[in-house]
N, C-alpha and C positions, 0 to 999 in steps of 0.2 A: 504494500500500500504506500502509493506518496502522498505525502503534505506537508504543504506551505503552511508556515507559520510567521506571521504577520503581529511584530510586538517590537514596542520601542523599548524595552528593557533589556538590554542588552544581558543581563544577567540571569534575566528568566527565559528571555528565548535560549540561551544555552545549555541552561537545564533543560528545559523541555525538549529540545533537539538531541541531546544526550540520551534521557530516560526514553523518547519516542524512537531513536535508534537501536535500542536494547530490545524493543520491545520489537525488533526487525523490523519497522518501517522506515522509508527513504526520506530525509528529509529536508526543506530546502527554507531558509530563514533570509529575511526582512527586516528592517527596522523601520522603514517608513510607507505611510499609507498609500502615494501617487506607485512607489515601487509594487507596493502589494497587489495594489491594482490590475498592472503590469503582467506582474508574474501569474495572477490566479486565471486571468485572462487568454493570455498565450501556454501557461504550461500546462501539462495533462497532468495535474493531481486530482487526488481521486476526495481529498477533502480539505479543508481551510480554514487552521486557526485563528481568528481575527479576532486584534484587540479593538479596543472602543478609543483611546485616546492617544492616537496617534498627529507625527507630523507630519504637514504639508493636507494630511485627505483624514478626517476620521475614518473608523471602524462602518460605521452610518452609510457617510459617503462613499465610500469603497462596495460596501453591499448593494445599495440601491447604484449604483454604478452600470454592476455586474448584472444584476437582474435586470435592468431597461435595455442590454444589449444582448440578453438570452445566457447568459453563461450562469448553468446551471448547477458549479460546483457545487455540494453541502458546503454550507458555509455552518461552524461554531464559532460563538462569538465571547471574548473574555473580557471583561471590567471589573474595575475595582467600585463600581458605582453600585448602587442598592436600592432597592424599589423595584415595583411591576409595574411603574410608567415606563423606567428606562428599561427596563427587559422585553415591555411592549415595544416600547421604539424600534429595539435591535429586529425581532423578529418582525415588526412593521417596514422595515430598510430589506429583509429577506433573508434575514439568517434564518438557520433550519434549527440550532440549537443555543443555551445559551450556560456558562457556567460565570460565577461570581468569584471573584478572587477574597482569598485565598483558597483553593480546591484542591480535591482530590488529585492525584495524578492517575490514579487506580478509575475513578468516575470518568476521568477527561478518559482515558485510554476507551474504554467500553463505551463510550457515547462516540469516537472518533471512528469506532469498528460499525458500530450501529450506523451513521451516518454514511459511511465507505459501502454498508450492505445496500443501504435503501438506495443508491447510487444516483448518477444529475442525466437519467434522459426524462426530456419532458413527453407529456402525454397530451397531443394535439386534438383529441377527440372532440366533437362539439358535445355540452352538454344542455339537456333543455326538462324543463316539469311544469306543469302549470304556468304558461307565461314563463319563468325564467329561462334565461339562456347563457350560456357559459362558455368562452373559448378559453381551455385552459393555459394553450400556446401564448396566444396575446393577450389574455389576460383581460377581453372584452366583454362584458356584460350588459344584459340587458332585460328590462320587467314589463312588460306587456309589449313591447317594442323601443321602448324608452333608455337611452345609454343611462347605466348607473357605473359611477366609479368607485372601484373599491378598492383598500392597500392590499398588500401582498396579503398578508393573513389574513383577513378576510375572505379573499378569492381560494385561498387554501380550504377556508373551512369550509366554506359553502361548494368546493368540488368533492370534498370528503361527503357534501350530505347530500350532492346529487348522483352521487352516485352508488349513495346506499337509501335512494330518495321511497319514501315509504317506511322505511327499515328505524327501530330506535336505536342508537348509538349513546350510548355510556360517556360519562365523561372521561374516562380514561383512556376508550377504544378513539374519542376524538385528539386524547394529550398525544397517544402514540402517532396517529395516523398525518395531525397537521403539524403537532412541534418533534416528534422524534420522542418523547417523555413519556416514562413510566406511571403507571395509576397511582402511585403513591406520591407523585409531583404536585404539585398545587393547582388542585382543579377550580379554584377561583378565575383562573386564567381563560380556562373553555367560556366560563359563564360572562365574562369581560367580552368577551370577542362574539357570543352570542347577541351578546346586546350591541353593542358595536351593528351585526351583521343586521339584526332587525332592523333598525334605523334606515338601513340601505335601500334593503329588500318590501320592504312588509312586515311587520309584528307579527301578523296573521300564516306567518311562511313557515317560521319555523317554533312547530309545538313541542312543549316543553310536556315530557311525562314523567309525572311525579315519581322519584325513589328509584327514575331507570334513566334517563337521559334524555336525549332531542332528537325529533325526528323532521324530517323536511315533506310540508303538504301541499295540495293545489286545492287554496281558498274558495275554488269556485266547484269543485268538486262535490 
């Protein structure tokens, strides 16, 4: 497996490049963000450590970068910052995963293996249910006919629930499916980005089932 790792601490990308070399991965290091950019873009890694406060391009900039030009590496994103605004953000910009410094190196490894499984081809299928419509490619939407814009995670969740449209999904079965995370992660996250996605969509789109999760409907149904 390779990855880029994208961190101005010269002292912890070292480490990290050390321990992720032990652990037999190839790996190729960064100190600044316009570089990262660079490197995630043109080289074949299979996943990308990205910090958040970087010079010249943040972590931010660097993701929403790479996603508006389709490069669909996993991105995991590392900061020393704290709250589930700024963890929205990162995964809002198009990270796949996110860890908080100071971490695991045992968690980082297994989320990097994880991310490397789920791998970056995109899925161009159109998707459509009741009025919604979904190009997961471009990332186009649209609700009766009408363009709705939505951020990355957003568009994530709402392809997760049309394409289990009918289906009730767990809060868990959605932490794995749009952030890469374990059911024991903080499912307040789903429920943030649900409300988020109503506002978009329709309230009336995606029903909430008590003590089991969300399911996605056709209101006129």
């Amino acid at each position: 497996m390779r990855v880029l790792v994208v961190e101005d601490d010269v002292r912890l990308a070292g480490v990290l490049s050390s321990g992720l070399r032990a652990e037999g991965m190839d790996v190729d290091v960064v100190h600044d963000g316009y570089d990262g950019y660079w490197q995630a873009r043109e080289g074949a890694h299979d996943v990308v450590v990205l910090d958040v406060l970087l010079p010249s391009a943040s972590g931010y900039e660097v993701a929403r970068r790479l996603r508006s030009e389709r490069v669909w590496t996993p991105l995991l994103m590392l900061t020393a910052k704290d709250g589930e605004y700024d963890e929205a953000d990162g995964l809002d910009a198009g990270a796949d995963d996110y860890l908080r410094k100071p971490f695991s190196f045992v968690v980082l490894v297994a989320r990097l293996r994880a991310l490397a499984r789920r791998g970056s081809t995109p899925r161009p299928r159109l998707l459509s249910h009741g009025g919604l419509c979904l190009d997961p490619e471009s990332g186009d939407c649209t609700v009766d006919g009408e363009p709705v814009e939505l951020r990355p995670r957003e568009r994530a969740l709402l392809e997760v629930l049309l394409r289990n449209r009918d289906r009730v999904l767990s809060k868990g079965r959605l932490l794995d499916a749009v952030w890469g995370l374990d059911a024991d992660s903080d499912t307040n996250l789903v429920e943030v980005y649900v409300s988020y996605l109503r506002r978009r969509i329709g309230a009336e789109r995606v029903q909430t089932v008590r003590g089991l999760g969300y399911r996605l409907v056709d209101p006129d149904a």
